[in-house]
N, C-alpha and C positions, 0 to 999 in steps of 0.2 A: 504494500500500500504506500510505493512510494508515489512524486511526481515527475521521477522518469527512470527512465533503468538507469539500475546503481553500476559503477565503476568502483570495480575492486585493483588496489596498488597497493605493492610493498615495497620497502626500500631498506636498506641497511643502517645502523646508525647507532651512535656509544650514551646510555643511558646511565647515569651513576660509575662509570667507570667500564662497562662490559658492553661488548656488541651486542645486538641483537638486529630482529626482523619486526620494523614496523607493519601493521598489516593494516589497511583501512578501505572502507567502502562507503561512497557519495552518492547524492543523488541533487540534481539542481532543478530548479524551477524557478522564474522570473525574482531576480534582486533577494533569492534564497540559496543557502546550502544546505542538507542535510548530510551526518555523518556522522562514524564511529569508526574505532581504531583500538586495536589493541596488540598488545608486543608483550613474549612469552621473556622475563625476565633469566639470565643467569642465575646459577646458584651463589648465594652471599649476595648479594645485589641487595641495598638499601633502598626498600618501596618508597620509602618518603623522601629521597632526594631522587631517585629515578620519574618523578611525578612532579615533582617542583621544576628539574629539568624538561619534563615533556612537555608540560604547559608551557615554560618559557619560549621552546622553542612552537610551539602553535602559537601561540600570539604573536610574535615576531616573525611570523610566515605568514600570517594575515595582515601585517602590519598595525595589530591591533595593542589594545592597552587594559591592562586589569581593573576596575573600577571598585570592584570590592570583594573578599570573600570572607570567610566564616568557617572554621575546624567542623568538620565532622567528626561525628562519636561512630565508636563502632559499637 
C-alpha cells in the first residue's frame, strides 16, 4: 500500500567502528518520501553510537537538521 513501487538499495558503510550492509526500500509520491532501512550490526558494535551515527549521517544526506528529540524507554 504504497504510492509507487518501492526501490530496494544497499550500500556498504562503517557504523560505530565496523562495516556493514545498509539495506533500505522507498517509495515517492509528489513532494513525499516514504522509507525504511535497516543494517545487521557487527558483533560488539555499540547500538547507541551506531544510531546516533546513522541519523547523523541521514540528515546530512537530506541536507536536513534535527529540530528536537526525546530518549526513548525501553
Amino acid at each position: 500500500m504504497l504510492p509507487s513501487k518501492p526501490v530496494r538499495e544497499s550500500r556498504e558503510l562503517v557504523l560505530a567502528g565496523g562495516r556493514t550492509t545498509l539495506h533500505m526500500v522507498s517509495a515517492h509520491a509528489p513532494e513525499m518520501a516514504f522509507g525504511v532501512g535497516y543494517a545487521d550490526l557487527p558483533p560488539g558494535t555499540d547500538p547507541a553510537r551506531a544510531l546516533e551515527e546513522g541519523r547523523a549521517a541521514l540528515v546530512k544526506n537530506i541536507g536536513g537538521r534535527v529540530t528536537a528529540e526525546r530518549a526513548l524507554e525501553a
